[in-house]
N, C-alpha and C positions, 0 to 999 in steps of 0.2 A: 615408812609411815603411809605414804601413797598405797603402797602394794596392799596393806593390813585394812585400809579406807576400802580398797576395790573389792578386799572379799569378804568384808563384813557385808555391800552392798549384794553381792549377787548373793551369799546366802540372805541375804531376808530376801531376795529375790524370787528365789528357789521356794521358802517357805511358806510365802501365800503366791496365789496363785489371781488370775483376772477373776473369779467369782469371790474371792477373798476379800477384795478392797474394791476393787476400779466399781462391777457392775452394782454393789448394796449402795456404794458414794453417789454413782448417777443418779440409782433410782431416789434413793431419800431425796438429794438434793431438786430431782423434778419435781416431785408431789411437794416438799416446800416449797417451791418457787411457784407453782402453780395456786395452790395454798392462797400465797401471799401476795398472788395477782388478783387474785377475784377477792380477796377480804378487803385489805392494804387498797382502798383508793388515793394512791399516791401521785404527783404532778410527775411528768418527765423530767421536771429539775432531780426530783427525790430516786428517782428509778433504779440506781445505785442499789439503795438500804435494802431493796429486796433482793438483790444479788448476793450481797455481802451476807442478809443473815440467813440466807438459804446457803451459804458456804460454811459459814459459821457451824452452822446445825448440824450439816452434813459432816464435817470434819470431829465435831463433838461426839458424833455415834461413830465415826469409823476410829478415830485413833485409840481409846480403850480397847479397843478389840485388838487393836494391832499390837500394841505395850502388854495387852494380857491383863489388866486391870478390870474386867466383868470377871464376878466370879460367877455361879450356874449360869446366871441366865444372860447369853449373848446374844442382843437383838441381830447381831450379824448373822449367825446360825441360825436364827427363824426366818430371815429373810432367805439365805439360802435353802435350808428344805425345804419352804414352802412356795417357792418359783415354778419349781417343777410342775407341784401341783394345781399350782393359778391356772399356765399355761397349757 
């Protein structure tokens, strides 16, 4: 069961790749965290709740893409093609 656990991991490993998941999760989750530092005037006790729902958000746009649940239109593929071109 262990052995069937390890190679289910490396192939999704295998099938995305770091512009797939890790670099679109940063970037969303920066521009909300940033977001929600200059709106959110929140106390240091609260400092948290921008953390959390800048994870939140981020994690609600990357894992649909991952399970395969967007159907055309994947905001992950617009973030990808169009990096290129920002930069």
């Amino acid at each position: 069961m262990n052995l069937n656990l390890r190679s289910s991991l490396i192939n999704l490993e295998n099938s995305f790749s770091f512009t797939d998941i890790i670099l679109p999760f940063i970037l969303i989750f920066a521009i909300i965290y940033a977001i929600t530092d200059k709106v959110l005037h929140i106390s240091d006790r609260k400092k948290n709740f921008k953390l959390i729902l800048s994870l939140v958000l981020s994690l609600m746009t990357i894992i649909p893409h991952v399970t395969g649940a967007y159907g055309r239109f994947d905001i992950i593929n617009v973030i990808n093609q169009s990096i290129p071109q920002i930069v």
